[in-house]
Structure formats: structure tokens, C-alpha cells
C-alpha beads as a LAMMPS data file, in Angstrom:
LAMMPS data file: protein, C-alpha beads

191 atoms
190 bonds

1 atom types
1 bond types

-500.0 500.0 xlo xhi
-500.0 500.0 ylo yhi
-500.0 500.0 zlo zhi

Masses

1 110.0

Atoms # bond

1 1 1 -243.905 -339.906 -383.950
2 1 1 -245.553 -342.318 -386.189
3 1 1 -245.534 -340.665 -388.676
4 1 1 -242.043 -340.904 -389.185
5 1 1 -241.432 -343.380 -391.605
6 1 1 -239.223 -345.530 -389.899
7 1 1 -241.288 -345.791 -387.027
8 1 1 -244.389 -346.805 -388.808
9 1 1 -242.562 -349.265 -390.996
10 1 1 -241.463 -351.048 -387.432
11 1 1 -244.735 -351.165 -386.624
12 1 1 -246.201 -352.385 -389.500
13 1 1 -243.327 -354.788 -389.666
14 1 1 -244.333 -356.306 -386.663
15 1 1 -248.073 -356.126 -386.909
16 1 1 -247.660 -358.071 -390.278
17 1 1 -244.410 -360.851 -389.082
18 1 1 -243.721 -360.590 -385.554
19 1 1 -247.090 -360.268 -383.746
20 1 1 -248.937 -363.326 -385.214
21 1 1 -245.624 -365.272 -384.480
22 1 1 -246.264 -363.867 -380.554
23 1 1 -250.606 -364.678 -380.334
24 1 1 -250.079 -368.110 -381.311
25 1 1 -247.341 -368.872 -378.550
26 1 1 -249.229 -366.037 -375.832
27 1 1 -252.990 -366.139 -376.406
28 1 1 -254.454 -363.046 -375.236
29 1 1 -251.351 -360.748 -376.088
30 1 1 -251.942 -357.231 -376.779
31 1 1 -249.697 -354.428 -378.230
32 1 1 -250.395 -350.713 -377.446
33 1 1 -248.488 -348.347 -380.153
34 1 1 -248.302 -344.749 -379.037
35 1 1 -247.345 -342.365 -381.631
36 1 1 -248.393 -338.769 -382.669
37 1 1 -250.045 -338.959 -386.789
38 1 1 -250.332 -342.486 -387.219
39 1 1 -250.414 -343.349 -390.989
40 1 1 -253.571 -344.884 -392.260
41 1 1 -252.091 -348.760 -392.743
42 1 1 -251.382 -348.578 -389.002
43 1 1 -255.206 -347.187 -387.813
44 1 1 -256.441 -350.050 -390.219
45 1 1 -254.841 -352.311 -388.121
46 1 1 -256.095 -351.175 -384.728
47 1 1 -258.274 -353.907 -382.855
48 1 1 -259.272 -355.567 -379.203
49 1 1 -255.383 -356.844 -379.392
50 1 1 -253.737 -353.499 -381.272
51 1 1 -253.973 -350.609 -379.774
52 1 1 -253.225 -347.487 -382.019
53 1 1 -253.570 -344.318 -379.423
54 1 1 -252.005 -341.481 -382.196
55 1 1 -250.687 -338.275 -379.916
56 1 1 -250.811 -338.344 -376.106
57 1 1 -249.644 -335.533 -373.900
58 1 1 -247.166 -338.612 -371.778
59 1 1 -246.112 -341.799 -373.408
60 1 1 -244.793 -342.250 -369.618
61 1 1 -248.046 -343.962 -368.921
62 1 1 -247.858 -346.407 -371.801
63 1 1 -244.301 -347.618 -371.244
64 1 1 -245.177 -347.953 -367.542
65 1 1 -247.692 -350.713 -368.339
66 1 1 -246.208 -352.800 -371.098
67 1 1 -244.364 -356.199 -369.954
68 1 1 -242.025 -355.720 -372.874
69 1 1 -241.240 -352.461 -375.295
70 1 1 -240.474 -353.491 -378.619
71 1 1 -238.500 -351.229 -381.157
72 1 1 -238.752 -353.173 -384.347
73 1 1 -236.863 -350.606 -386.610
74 1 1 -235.376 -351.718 -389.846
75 1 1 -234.843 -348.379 -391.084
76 1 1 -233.844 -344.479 -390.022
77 1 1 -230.774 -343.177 -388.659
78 1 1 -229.973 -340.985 -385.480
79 1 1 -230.133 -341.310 -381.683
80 1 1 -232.639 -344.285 -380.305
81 1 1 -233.869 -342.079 -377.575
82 1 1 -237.032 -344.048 -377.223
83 1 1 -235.068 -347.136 -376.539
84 1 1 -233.197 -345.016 -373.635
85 1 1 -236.675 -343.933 -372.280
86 1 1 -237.886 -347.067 -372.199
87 1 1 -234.542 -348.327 -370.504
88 1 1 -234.551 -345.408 -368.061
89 1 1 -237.656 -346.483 -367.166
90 1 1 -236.607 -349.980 -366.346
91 1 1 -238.596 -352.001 -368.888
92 1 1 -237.232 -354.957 -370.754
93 1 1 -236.387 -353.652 -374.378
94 1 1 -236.490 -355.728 -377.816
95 1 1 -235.057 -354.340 -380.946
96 1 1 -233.469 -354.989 -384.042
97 1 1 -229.837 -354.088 -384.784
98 1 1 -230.387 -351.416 -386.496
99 1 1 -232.934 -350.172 -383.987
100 1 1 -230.104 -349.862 -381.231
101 1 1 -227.204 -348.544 -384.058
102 1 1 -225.085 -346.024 -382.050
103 1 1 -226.280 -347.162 -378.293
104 1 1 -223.842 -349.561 -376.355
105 1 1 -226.431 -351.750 -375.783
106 1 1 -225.382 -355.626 -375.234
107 1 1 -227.732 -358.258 -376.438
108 1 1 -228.616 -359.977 -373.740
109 1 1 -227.386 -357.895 -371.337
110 1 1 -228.464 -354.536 -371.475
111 1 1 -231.681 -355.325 -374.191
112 1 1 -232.152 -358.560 -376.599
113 1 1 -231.462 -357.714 -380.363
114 1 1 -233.060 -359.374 -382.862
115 1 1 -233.416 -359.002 -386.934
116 1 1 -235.447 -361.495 -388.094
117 1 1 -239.212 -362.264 -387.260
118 1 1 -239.035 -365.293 -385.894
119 1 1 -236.351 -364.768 -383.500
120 1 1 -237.698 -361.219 -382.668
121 1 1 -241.091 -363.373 -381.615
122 1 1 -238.919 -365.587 -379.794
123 1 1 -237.341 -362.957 -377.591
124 1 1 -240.593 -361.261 -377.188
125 1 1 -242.430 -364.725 -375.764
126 1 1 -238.974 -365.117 -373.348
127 1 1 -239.526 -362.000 -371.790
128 1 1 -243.327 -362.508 -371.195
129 1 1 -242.328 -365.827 -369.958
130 1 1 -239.024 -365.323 -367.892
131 1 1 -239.538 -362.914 -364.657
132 1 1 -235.856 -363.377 -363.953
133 1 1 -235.068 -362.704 -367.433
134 1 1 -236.924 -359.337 -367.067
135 1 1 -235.854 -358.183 -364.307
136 1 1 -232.326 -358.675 -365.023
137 1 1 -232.753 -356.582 -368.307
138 1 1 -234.859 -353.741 -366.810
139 1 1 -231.687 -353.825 -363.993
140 1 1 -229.214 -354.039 -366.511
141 1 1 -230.977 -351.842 -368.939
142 1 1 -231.602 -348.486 -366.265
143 1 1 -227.737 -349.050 -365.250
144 1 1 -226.687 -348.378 -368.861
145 1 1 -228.673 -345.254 -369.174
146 1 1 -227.184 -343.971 -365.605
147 1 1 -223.489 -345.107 -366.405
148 1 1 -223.646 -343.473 -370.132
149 1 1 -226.134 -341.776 -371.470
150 1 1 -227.031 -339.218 -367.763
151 1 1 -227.237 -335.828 -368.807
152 1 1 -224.742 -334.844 -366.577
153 1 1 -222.516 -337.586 -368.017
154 1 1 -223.237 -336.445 -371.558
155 1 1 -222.773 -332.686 -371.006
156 1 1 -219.312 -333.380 -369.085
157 1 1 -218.083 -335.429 -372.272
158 1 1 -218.874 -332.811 -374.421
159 1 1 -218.038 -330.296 -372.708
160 1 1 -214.132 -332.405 -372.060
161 1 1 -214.181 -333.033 -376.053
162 1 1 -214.822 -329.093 -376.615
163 1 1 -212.130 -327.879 -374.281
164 1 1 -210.072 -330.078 -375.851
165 1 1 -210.966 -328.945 -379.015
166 1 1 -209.604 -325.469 -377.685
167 1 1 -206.511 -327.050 -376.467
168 1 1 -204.966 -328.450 -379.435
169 1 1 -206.402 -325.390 -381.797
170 1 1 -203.838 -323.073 -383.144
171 1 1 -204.286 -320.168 -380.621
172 1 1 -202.657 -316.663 -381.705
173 1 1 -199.410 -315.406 -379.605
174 1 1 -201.137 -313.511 -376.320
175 1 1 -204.039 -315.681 -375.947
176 1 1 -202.140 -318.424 -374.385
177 1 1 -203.404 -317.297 -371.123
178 1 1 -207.276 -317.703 -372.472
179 1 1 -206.604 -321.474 -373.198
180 1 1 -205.118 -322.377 -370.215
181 1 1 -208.007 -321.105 -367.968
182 1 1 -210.292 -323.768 -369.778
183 1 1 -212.117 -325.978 -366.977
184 1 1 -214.832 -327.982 -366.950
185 1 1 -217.596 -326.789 -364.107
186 1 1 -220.911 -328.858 -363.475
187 1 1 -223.762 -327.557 -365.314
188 1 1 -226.969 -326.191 -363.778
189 1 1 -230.126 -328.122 -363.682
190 1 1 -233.650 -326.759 -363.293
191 1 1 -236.184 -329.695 -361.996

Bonds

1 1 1 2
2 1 2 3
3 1 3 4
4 1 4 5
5 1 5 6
6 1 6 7
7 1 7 8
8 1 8 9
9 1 9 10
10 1 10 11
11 1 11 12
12 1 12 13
13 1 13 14
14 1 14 15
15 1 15 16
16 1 16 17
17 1 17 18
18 1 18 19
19 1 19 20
20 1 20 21
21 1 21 22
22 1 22 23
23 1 23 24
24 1 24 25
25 1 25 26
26 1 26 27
27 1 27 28
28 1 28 29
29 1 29 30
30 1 30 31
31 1 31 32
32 1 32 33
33 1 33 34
34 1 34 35
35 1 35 36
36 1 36 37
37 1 37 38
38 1 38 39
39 1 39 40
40 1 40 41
41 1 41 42
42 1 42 43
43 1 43 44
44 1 44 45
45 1 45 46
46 1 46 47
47 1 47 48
48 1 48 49
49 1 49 50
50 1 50 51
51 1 51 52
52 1 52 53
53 1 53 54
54 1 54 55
55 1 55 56
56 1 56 57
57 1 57 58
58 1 58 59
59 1 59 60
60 1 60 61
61 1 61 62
62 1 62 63
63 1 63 64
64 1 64 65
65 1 65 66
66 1 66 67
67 1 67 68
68 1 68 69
69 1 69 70
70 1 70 71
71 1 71 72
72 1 72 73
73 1 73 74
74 1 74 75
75 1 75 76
76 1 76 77
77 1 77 78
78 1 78 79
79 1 79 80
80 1 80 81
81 1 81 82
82 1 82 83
83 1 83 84
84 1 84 85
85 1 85 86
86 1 86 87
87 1 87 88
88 1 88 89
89 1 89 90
90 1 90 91
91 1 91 92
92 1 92 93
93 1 93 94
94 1 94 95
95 1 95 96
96 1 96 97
97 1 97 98
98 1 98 99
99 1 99 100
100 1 100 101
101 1 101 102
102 1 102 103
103 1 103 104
104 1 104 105
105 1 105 106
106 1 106 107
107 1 107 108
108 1 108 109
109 1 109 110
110 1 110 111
111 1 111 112
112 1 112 113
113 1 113 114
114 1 114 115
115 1 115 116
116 1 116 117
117 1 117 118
118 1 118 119
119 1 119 120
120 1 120 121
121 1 121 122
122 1 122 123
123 1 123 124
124 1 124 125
125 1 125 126
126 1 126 127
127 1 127 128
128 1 128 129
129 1 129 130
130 1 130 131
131 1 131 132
132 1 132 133
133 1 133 134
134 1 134 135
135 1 135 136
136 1 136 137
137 1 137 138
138 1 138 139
139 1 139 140
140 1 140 141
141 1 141 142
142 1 142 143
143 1 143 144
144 1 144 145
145 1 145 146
146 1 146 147
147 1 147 148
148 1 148 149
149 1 149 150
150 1 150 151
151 1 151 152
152 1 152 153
153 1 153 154
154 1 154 155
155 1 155 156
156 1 156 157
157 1 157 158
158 1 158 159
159 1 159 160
160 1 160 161
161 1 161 162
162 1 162 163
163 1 163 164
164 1 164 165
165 1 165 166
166 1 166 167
167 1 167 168
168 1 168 169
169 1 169 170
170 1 170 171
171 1 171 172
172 1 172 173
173 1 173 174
174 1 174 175
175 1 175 176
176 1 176 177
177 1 177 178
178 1 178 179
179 1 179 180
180 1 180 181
181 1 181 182
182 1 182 183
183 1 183 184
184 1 184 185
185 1 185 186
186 1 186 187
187 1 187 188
188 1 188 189
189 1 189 190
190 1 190 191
């Protein structure tokens, strides 16, 4: 949502440091930012090269056709699930450090990670310039997302740290038969 404050402060970010860094190095270069409320500052920005949609029903379209997804965050806290979508759906991510905080991502393995402008231009140019580099992130990138952040991965983690949880609680005399019938079972899934 763009109207989340740190989401429209990346983007501005970028708009204002990054991007110009980007057009004089990749003539031509466009951004697309999809985002439900965009704040005014950003729609004043939209052109030919900036694309400011506001809400779609699927951002699965837009991700599909970018070269490169770019998470410039410099502020916010919580879980960076659009950096997971976009990894799930094998593109080449670019962020900032603070826009991966709390994912195992590896800089140049998994995603590149960058702070400041001019080497968060520089990443973004490699990757528009570098097929092997891109494939080997959007490879490297979707195996993360299967390996650790799978639902069914998730849910069994939890679900292990919960039992434990139980385990090592102070259970009263007579319910020692409750605890020890604790087991984890795969979960259901609807598709």
C-alpha cells in the first residue's frame, strides 16, 4: 500500500536519488509503482518513464513484467512480504538493508542490498545489464522462499516451537498424559 509511509518514502527516495542515477546509464528506463492510495508527491511524479497505477485487483501482473523489482525502503518495520512475492516469483530483487531486516536474504546471492543511491543505481544498471546475473538471482532468490519461508515450512516451525512451548510448561500432576500426546500433523490446504 502506498500509502504506507514507508513505502512511499522508498519510492520517493528513489524517484528523487536513484532513478536519475539509472536514465542516464539506461536511456529509455521505466519504473511502474503499484500501490493502493498513492500520496500526492508520488502522482506528481507520474510520467511516460513513471508509472504510478494506485490499487489494482493483482500486482501479479506488474511483477511479472519488470526486469528488476526494487524495494528501496529506508524506513518501517515488520515482515518484507513483498520482497518474498517478488522472489517467489523469480524476479531479481534490489533493496536496501533495512528493506530485507528479518529475511535471510544474502547479498548477492539470494537479492543485492544496497543503502546508498549510487550503489543502489549501480546494482539496478547490473541487473538490466547482466542476464546471467539475473537469472542466477531469480534461481537463487525462488529457492530461498521454497527452503524457508513455504507455508508448510512456516506452519511446521511454529507449530514445533508451540508444542514445545507445551513441553517445557509447568503441567499440573494428571495431565502428564495430555503433554505427551503432542505431535505435529501436516496442515490442510485449500487451493
Amino acid at each position: 500500500m502506498m500509502a504506507y509511509v514507508p513505502n512511499s518514502d522508498g519510492m520517493l527516495y528513489f524517484l528523487d536519488e536513484i532513478f536519475p542515477l539509472i536514465k542516464k546509464k539506461v536511456p529509455g528506463v521505466t519504473i511502474t509503482i503499484v500501490g493502493n492510495r498513492p500520496p500526492r508527491e508520488l502522482l506528481r511524479r507520474a510520467s511516460d518513464d513513471v508509472i504510478v497505477t494506485g490499487y489494482v485487483d493483482d500486482v501479479r501482473p506488474f511483477v511479472e513484467r519488470a526486469a528488476v523489482y526494487v524495494a528501496p525502503l529506508r524506513i518501517g518495520s515488520g515482515t518484507r512480504l513483498k520482497i518474498l512475492e517478488a522472489l517467489s516469483m523469480k524476479k531479481p530483487v534490489v533493496t536496501t538493508s533495512i528493506g530485507c531486516e528479518g529475511l535471510d536474504v544474502v547479498d548477492g546471492e539470494s537479492a543485492l542490498v544496497a543503502d546508498e543511491p549510487e550503489a543502489f543505481a549501480c546494482r539496478v544498471i547490473e541487473l538490466l545489464h547482466s542476464d546471467r546475473l539475473r537469472r542466477k538471482l531469480m534461481r537463487t532468490g525462488s529457492e530461498l522462499v521454497r527452503e524457508k519461508y513455504d507455508w508448510r515450512i512456516v506452519h511446521k516451525r511454529l507449530d514445533e516451537a508451540y508444542c514445545e512451548v507445551l513441553r517445557s510448561a509447568r503441567i499440573p500432576a494428571g495431565a502428564d498424559a495430555d503433554r505427551d500426546r503432542l505431535e505435529y500433523r501436516e496442515p490442510a490446504y485449500v487451493t
